[in-house]
C-alpha positions in Angstrom: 12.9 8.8 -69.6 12.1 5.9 -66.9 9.7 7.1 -64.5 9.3 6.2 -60.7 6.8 3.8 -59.9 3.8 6.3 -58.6 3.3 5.6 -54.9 0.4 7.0 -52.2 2.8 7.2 -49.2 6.2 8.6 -51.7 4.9 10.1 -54.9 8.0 11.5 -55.5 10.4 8.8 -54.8 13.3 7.7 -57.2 13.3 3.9 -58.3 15.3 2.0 -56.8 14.7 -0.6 -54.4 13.4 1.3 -51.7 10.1 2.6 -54.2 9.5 -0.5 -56.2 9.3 -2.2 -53.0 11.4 -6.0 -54.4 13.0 -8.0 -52.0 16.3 -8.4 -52.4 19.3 -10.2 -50.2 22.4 -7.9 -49.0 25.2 -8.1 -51.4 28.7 -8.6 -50.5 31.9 -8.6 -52.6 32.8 -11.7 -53.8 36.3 -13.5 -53.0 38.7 -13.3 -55.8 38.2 -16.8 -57.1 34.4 -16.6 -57.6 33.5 -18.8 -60.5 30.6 -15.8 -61.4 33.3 -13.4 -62.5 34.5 -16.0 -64.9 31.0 -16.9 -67.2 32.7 -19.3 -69.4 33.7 -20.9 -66.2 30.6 -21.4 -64.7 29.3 -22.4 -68.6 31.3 -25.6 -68.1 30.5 -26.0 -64.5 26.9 -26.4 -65.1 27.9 -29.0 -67.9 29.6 -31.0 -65.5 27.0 -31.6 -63.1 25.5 -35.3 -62.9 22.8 -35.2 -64.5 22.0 -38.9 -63.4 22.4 -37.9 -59.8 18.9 -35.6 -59.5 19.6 -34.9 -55.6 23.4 -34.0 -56.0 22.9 -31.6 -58.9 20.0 -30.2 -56.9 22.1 -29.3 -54.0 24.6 -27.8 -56.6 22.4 -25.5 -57.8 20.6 -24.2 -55.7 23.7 -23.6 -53.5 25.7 -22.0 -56.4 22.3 -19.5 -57.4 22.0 -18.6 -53.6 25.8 -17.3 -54.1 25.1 -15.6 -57.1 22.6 -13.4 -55.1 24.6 -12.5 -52.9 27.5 -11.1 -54.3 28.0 -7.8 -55.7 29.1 -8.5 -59.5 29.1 -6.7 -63.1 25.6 -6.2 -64.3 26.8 -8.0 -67.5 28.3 -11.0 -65.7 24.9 -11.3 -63.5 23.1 -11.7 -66.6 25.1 -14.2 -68.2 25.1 -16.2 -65.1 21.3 -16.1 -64.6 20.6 -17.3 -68.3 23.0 -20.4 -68.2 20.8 -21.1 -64.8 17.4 -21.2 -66.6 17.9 -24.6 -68.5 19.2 -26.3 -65.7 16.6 -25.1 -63.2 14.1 -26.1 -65.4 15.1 -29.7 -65.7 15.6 -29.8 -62.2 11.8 -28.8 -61.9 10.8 -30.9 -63.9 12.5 -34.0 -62.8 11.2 -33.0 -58.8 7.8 -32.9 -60.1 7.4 -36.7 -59.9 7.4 -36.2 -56.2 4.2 -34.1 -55.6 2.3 -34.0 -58.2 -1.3 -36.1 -58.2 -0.3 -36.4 -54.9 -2.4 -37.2 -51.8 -2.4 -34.7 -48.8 -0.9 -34.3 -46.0 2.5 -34.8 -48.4 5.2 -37.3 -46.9 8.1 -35.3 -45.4 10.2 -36.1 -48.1 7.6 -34.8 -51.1 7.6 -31.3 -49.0 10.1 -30.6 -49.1 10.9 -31.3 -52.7 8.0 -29.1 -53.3 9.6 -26.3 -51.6 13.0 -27.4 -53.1 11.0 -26.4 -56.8 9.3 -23.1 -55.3 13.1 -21.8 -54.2 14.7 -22.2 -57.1 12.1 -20.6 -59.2 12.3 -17.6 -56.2 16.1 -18.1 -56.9 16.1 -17.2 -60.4 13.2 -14.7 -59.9 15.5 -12.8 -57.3 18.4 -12.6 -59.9 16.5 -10.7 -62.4 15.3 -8.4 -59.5 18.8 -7.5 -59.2 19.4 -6.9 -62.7 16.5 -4.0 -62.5 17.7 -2.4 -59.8 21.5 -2.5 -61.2 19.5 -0.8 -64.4 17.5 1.8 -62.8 20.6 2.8 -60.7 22.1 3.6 -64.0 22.4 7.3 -65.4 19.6 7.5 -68.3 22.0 7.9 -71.2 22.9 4.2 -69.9 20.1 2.7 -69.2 19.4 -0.3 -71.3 15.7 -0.7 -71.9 15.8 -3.5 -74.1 17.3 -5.7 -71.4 15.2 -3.8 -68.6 12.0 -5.2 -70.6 13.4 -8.6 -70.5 14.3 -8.8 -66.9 10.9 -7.4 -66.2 9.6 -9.8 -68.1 11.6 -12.9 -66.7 11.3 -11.5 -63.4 7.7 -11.9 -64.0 7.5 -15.2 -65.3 9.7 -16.6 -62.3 7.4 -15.4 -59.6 4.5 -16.5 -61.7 6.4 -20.1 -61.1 6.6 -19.2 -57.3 2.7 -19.0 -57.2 2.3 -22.0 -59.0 4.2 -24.3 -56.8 2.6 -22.5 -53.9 -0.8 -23.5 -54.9 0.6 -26.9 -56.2 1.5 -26.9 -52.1 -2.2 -25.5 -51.2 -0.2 -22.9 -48.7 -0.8 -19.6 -48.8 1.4 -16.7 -51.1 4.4 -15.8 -48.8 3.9 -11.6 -47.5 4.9 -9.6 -50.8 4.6 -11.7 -53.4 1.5 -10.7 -54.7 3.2 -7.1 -54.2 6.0 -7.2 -56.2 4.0 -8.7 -59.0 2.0 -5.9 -58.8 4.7 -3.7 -58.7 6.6 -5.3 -61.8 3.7 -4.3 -63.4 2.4 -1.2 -62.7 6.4 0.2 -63.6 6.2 -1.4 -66.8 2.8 -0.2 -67.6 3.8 3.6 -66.2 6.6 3.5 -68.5 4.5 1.8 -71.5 7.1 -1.3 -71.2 4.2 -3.8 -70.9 3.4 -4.5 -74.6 7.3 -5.1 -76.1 7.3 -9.2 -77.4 9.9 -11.0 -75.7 10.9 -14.5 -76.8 11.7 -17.1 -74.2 12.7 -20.3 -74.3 11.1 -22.5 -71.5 12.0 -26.2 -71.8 11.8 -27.2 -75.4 9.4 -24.5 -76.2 9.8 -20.9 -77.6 7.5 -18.1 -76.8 6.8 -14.8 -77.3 4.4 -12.4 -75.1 4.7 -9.4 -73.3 5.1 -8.2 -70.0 1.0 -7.7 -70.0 0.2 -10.8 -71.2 2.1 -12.8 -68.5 0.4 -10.4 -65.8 -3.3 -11.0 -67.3 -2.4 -14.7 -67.5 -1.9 -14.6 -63.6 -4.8 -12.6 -62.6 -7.0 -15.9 -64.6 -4.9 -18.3 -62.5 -5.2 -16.1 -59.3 -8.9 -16.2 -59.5 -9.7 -19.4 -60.9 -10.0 -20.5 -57.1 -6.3 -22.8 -57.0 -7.4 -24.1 -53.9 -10.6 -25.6 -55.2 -8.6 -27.5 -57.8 -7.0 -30.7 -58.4 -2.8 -30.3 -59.2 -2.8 -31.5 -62.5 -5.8 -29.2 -63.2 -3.9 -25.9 -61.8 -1.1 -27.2 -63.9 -3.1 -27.3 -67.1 -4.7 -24.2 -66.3 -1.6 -21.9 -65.4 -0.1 -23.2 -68.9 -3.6 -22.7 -71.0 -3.8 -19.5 -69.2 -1.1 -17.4 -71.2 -2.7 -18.6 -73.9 -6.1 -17.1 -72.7 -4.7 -13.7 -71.5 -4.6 -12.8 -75.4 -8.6 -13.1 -75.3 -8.9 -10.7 -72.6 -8.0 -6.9 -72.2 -7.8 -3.6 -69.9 -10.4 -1.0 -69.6 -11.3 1.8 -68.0 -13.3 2.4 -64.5 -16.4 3.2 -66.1 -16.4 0.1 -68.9 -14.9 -2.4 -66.3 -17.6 -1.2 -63.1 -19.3 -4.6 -63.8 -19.9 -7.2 -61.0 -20.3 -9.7 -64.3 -17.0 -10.9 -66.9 -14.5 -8.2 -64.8 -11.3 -8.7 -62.6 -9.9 -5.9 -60.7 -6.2 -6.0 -58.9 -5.1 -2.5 -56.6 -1.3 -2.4 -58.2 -0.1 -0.5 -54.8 -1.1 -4.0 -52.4 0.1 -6.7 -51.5 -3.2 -8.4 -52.8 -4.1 -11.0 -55.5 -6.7 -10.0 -58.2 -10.5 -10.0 -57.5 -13.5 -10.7 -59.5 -15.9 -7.6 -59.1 -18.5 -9.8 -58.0 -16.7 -9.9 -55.1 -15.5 -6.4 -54.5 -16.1 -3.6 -56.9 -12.4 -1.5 -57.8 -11.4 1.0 -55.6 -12.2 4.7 -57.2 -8.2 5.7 -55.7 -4.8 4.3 -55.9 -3.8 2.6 -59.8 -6.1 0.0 -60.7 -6.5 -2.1 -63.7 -9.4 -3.8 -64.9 -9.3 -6.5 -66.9 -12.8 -7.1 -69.2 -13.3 -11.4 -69.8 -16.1 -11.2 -72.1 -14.6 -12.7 -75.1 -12.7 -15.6 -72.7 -16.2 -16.5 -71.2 -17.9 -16.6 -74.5 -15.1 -18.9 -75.7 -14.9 -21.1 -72.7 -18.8 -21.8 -72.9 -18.3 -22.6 -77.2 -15.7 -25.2 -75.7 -18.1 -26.5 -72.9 -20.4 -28.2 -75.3 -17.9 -30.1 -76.6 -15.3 -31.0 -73.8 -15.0 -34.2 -72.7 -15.8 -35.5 -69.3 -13.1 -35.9 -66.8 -13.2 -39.5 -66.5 -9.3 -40.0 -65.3 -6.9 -37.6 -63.2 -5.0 -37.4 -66.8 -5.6 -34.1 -68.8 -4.0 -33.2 -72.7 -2.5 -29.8 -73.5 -4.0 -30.0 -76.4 -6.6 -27.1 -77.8 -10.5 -28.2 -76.3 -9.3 -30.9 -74.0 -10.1 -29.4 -70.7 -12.6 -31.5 -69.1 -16.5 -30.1 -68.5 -15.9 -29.9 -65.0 -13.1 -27.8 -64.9 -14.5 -25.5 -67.8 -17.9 -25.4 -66.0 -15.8 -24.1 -62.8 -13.7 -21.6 -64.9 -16.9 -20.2 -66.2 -18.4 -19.6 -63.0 -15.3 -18.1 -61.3 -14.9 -15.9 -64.3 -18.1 -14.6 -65.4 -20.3 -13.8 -61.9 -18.7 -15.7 -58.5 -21.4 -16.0 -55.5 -20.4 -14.8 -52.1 -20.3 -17.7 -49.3 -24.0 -18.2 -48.6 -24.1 -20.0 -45.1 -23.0 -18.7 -41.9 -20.0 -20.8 -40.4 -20.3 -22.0 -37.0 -17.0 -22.5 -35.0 -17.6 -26.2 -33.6 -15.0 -29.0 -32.5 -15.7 -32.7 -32.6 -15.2 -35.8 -33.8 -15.6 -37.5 -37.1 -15.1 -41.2 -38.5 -14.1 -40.9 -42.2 -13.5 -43.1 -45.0 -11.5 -42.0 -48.3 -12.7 -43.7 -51.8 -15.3 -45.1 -52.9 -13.9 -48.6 -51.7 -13.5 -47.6 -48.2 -16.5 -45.8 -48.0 -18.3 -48.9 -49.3 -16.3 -51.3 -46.9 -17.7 -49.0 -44.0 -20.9 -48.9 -44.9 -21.2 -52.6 -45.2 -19.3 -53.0 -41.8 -22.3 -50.7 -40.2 -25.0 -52.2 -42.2 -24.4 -55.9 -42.8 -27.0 -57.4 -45.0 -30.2 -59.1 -43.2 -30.0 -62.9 -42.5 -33.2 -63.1 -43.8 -32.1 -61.2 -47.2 -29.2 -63.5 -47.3 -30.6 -67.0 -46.9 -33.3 -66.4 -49.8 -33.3 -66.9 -53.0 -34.3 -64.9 -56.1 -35.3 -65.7 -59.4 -32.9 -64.8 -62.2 -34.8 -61.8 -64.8 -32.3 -62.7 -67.2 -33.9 -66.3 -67.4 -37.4 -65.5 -68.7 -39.0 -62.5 -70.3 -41.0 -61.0 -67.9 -42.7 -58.7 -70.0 -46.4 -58.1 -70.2 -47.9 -61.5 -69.3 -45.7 -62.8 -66.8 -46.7 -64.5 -63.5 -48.1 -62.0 -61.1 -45.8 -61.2 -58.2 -42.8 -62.6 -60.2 -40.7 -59.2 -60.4 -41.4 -56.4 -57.5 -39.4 -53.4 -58.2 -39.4 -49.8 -57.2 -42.2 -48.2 -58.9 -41.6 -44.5 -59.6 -43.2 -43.1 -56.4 -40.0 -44.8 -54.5 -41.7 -47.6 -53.0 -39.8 -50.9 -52.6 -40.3 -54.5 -51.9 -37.3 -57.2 -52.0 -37.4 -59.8 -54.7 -40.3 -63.1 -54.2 -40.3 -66.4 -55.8 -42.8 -65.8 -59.2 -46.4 -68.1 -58.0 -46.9 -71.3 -59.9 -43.0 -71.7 -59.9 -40.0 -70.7 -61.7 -39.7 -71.6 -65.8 -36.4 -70.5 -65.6 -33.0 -70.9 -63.7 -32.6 -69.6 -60.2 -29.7 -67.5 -59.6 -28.3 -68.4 -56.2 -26.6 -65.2 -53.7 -23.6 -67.1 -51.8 -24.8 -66.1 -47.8 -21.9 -64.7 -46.9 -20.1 -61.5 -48.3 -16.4 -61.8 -49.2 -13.8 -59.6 -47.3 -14.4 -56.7 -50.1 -18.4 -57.2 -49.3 -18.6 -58.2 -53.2 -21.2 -61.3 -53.7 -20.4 -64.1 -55.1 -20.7 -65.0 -58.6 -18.7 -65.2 -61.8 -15.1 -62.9 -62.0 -13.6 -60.4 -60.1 -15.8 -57.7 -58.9 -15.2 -54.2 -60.6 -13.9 -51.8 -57.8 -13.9 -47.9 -58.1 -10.6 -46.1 -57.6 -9.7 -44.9 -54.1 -8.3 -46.2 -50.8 -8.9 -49.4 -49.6 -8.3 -48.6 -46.0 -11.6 -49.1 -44.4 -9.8 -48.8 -40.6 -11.5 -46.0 -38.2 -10.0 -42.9 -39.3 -10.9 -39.7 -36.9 -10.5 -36.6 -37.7 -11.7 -33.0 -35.9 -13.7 -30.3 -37.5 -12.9 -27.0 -37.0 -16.1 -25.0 -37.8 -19.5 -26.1 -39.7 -21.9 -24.6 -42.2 -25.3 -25.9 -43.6 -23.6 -27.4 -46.3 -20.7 -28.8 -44.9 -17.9 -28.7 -42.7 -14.3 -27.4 -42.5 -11.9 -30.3 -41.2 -8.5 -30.6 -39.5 -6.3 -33.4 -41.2 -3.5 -34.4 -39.5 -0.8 -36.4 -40.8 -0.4 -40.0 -39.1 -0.4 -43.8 -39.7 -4.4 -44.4 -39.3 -5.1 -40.7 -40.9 -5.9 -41.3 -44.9 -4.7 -39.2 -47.3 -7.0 -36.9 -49.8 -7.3 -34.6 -52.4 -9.5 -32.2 -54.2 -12.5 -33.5 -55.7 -11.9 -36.9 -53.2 -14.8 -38.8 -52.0 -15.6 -38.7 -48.3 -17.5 -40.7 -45.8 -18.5 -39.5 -42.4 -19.9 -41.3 -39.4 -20.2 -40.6 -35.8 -18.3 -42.8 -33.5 -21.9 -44.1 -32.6 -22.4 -47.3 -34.3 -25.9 -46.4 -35.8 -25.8 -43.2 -36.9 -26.4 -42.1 -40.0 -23.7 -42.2 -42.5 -22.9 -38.9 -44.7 -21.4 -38.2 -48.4 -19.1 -35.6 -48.8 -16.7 -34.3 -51.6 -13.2 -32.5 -50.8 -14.3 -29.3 -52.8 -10.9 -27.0 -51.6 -7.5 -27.6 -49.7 -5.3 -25.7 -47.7 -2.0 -26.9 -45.8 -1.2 -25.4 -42.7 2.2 -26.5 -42.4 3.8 -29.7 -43.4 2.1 -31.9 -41.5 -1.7 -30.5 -41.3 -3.8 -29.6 -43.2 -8.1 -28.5 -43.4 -10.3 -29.5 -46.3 -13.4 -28.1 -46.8 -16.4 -31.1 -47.3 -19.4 -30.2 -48.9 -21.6 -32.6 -48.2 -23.6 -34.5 -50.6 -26.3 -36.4 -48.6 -26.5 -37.3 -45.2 -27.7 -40.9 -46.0 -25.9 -42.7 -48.4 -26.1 -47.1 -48.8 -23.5 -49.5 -50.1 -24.6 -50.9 -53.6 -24.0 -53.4 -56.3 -24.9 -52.2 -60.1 -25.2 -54.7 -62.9 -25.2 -53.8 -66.4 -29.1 -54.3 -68.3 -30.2 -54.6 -71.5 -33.2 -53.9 -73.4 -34.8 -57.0 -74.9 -38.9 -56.4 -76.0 -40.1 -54.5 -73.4 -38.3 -54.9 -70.2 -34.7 -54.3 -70.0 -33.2 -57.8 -69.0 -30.5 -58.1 -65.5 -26.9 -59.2 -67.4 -24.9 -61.4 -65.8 -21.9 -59.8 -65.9 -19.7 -58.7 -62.9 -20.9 -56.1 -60.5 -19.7 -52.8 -59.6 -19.3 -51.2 -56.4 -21.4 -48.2 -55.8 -23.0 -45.7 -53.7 -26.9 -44.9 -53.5 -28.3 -42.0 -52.5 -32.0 -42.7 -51.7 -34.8 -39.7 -52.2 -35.0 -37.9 -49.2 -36.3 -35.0 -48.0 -34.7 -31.8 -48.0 -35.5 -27.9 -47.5 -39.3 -28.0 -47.8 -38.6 -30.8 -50.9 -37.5 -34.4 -51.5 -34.2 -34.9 -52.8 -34.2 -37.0 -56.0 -32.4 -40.2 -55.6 -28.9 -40.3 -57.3 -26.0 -43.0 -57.5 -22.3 -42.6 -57.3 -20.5 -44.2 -60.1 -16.2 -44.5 -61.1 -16.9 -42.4 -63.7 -18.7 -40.5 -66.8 -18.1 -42.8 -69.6 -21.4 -44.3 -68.3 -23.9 -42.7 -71.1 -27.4 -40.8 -70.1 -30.3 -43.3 -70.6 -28.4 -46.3 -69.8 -30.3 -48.9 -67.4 -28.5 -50.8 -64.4 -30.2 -53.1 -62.0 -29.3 -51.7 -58.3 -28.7 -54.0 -55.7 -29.1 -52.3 -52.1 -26.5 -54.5 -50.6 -28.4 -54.2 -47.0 -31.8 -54.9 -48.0 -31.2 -57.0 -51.0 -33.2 -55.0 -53.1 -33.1 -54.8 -56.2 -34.4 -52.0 -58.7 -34.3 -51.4 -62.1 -32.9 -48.0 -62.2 -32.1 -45.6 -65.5 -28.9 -42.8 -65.3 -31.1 -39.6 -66.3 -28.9 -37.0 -65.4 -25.1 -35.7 -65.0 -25.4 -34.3 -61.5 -21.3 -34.3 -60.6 -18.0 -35.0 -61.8 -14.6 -35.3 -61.7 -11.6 -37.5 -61.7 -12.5 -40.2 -59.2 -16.0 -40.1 -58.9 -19.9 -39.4 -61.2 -22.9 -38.8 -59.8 -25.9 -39.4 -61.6 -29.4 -38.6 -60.6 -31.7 -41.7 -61.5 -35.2 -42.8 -62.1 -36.3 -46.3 -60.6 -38.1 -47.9 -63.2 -41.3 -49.8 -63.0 -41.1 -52.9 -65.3 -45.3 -53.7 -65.0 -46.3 -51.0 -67.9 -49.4 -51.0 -69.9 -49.7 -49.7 -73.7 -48.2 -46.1 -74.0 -46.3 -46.2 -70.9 -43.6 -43.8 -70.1 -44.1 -41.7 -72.7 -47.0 -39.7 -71.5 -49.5 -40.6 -73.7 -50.9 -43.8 -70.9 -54.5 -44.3 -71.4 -55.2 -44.5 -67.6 -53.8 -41.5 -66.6 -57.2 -40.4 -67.3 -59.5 -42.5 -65.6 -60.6 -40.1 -63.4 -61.6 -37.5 -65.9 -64.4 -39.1 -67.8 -67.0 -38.6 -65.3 -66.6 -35.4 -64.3 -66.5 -34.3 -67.6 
């Protein structure tokens, strides 16, 4: 026998629409020549469509599935109908996609609404299989059909799954009673031990199988793997790779799953996603489920130490592709999420703001130009003589390790070698002169005054209001930002786009954690070790950011340097030109600090090229000078 779905406010209620709580539209007759009461019929309509004509066969059928919710026809007929929709609907989807996705925010008018165009006919298809289990549950039990009630539980599923996805794809929040009937779908499967029956489905090309429980697991992951903290072809990976992960996860009790570590919780009678207990512990009333992530997060961390880095916005399906930076994410949302740690203060002003690592560049050398003095001198070349131990005194002043600079000085008792000349002028991309095209970092190129308003602050950052417009850039998650003041000197700030949330079409607020709140415009050459001193290469520069050691909290923040990307190994030494000052350092990349698709940050160690026996390795003989004597 089919139970009722158990509810606080009507435990005893019968189900039908009323107790499972699905939204459903009003359902009139249909006129006698409705193509739906004719299958074959609407068989052969759907191959008739053109194909070639994406827009036309979009308004076909998402008109024609609209009508099929509406009228009142033969359970049998409804099913039919719906299953010659799916193939069609999907390559509809998947043709739309090329609209939105990777996109920059605010979306153009016309990529919106494609967006939503995708979501509805998902809700479209979702809606039909609503209708086919309340047709079932309406039926006597000696007629109830509970193989196809577990497959239009499970489709049902599925195609408000798809709902979610394109809503977070769109960075909006669920529509009221989503999360609710997913819930719902559920907790009636599980009541009447539905949830574990394998259903094949075709989606696309592929076949298949899971169970009711393993497409609910699969969106509690996506639900709390924080969509709006990630990038739209991550959430894409992740929702698919997620189905597969639900099979390394499982249910248990209150008492097993009363962790605040490795545990989700989701109240089945709410109209609320899933939760990590970290976050809030499970209710003790009402049905619950807890679902125990041990196994996932052990997995997940095997797969860390092997994943590549996310050097480009492109990611593989395949098994171990996911980048580190979305894995190292997925591991701390899933195994013990920290609460918000600082206070937000409700504040409204300005802010000058550059997208890209070539617009924040072009800014910062529009604030800071180089010195006239820097410009008209001239430097010696490194690359021309080995200036190892024995050189000319004063012919090579770099940053020592203890952060103190001095710009570059003719060696005494002249030059042996070549002079390498600057040009005294910057060209329009603020690239000196020299051989080749300079190597630019992806991003926008627009260095035009951009304003924007912030809607509240914290201490590490700032919630912003992005409105859609001409001089307004677009972003995205894991996007670069520079902020000024609209006072020419101020300082200039770092920040990364770490989540995203549309308020409507044309708006929408980012929230920038900010990285430093000094950051220069910079020039890195490749170096190369030859003896003792790595040797400046002439090849072409790249365009970077420097983040000088400053001080910060009771403690001086290490210097780091913002690179394109990670393919740049650990140990690898660069000569840093401080584009400003003309300085230049010999600097080496000792650590991964950040990562993603656009951007690396690496902290760095400024390098001291005047080194004695035993040098760098710990083992220098002066270090203990001072010790003799008071031994």
């Amino acid at each position: 026998m089919v139970k009722p779905i158990e509810s606080e406010s009507d435990p005893t209620s019968s189900a039908n629409a009323r107790s499972l709580g699905l939204s459903v539209p009003e359902q009139v007759a249909p006129p006698a020549d409705c193509l739906f009461l004719q299958p074959n019929e609407t068989s052969h309509w759907i191959e008739a469509l053109p194909l070639a004509n994406i827009g036309e066969t979009s308004r076909q059928v998402y008109t024609k599935l609209g009508e099929l919710n509406q009228y009142r026809i033969p359970r049998s007929a409804r099913v039919k109908e719906t299953e010659s929709f799916r193939s069609i609907v999907a390559y509809i989807a998947g043709s739309l996609r090329r609209h939105y996705m990777d996109a920059s925010f605010p979306l153009s008018p016309k990529a919106w609404k494609t967006l939503i165009l995708s979501r509805e006919l998902h809700n479209e298809l979702a809606t039909s299989y609503k209708l086919v289990i309340l047709d079932l549950l309406q039926a006597s039990e000696s007629r109830l059909d509970k193989k196809l009630l577990i497959i239009a539980l499970h489709r049902a599923l599925h195609y408000l799954g798809e709902v979610y996805l394109q809503t977070c794809l769109s960075y909006t929040a669920p529509a009221a009673g989503l999360w609710k009937e997913i819930n719902t779908l559920y907790a009636f499967a599980r009541q009447n031990q539905l949830q574990r029956v394998p259903v094949k489905m075709t989606i696309a090309d592929s076949h298949e199988t899971s169970t009711i429980e393993d497409r609910f697991k699969a969106l509690m992951l996506f639900a709390t793997a924080s969509p709006s903290r990630l990038p739209q072809l991550h959430l894409d990976s992740l929702y698919q790779r997620a189905r597969e992960w639900a099979r390394l996860t499982k249910f248990v009790d209150l008492q097993q799953g009363n962790s605040d570590m490795d545990t989700l919780n989701v109240s089945l009678h709410l109209d609320e996603p899933p939760i990590h207990n970290a976050l809030r512990l499970p209710p003790t009333n009402g049905p619950i489920v807890i679902l125990d992530l041990r196994e996932l997060v052990r997995d997940l961390q095997a797969a860390f130490q092997n994943a590549p880095l996310d050097g480009s916005r492109q990611l593989s399906l395949e098994p171990g592709s996911l980048p580190k930076g979305l894995l190292q994410q997925l591991i701390r949302n899933w195994h013990s999420p920290s609460e918000r740690r600082f206070q937000r203060t409700r504040l409204n002003f300005s802010l000058q703001v550059f997208c890209g690592v070539r617009a924040i560049h072009a800014g910062l050398l529009d604030r800071h130009p180089a010195s006239d003095s820097a410009q008209q001198s001239s430097h010696p070349d490194p690359y021309a003589t080995d200036w190892g131990p024995g050189s000319a005194e004063g012919a090579l002043t770099l940053m020592d390790d203890e952060g103190f600079s001095a710009s570059l000085a003719a060696p005494s008792g002249g030059n042996t070698g070549p002079v390498l000349d600057y040009d005294a002028s910057f060209n329009a991309d603020g690239v000196l002169g020299g051989s080749g095209d300079p190597i630019d970092m992806p991003g926008q190129s627009d260095s035009s005054d951009n304003t924007v308003t912030t809607v509240n602050e914290s201490a590490s950052g700032y919630c912003i209001r992005w409105p859609a417009g001409e001089r307004t850039p677009k972003t995205r998650v894991g996007d670069l930002i520079g902020v000024g003041a609209d006072q020419e000197e101020a300082p200039f700030s770092l920040g990364v786009v770490r989540w995203l949330r549309c308020i409507d079409q044309s708006e929408v607020e980012i929230g920038l954690h900010i990285l430093s709140n000094h950051v220069e415009a910079a020039r890195a050459y490749a170096a190369i070790a030859e003896g003792r001193v790595p040797l400046r290469n002439r090849r072409d520069p790249v365009n970077c950011l420097h983040i000088p050691p400053l001080p910060r909290r009771g403690s001086v923040q290490k210097p780091s340097l913002i690179l394109s990307s990670a393919g740049y190994e650990l140990g690898t030494f660069l000569w840093l030109e401080q584009v400003a000052s003309r300085k230049v350092t010999l600097i080496r990349l000792a650590r991964l600090i950040d990562f993603g698709g656009v951007f690396a940050r690496f902290e760095i160690e400024y390098m001291n090229t005047k080194k004695t026996d035993g040098e760098g390795d710990g083992s220098s003989r002066s270090q203990f000078e001072a010790l003799w004597k008071s031994l």
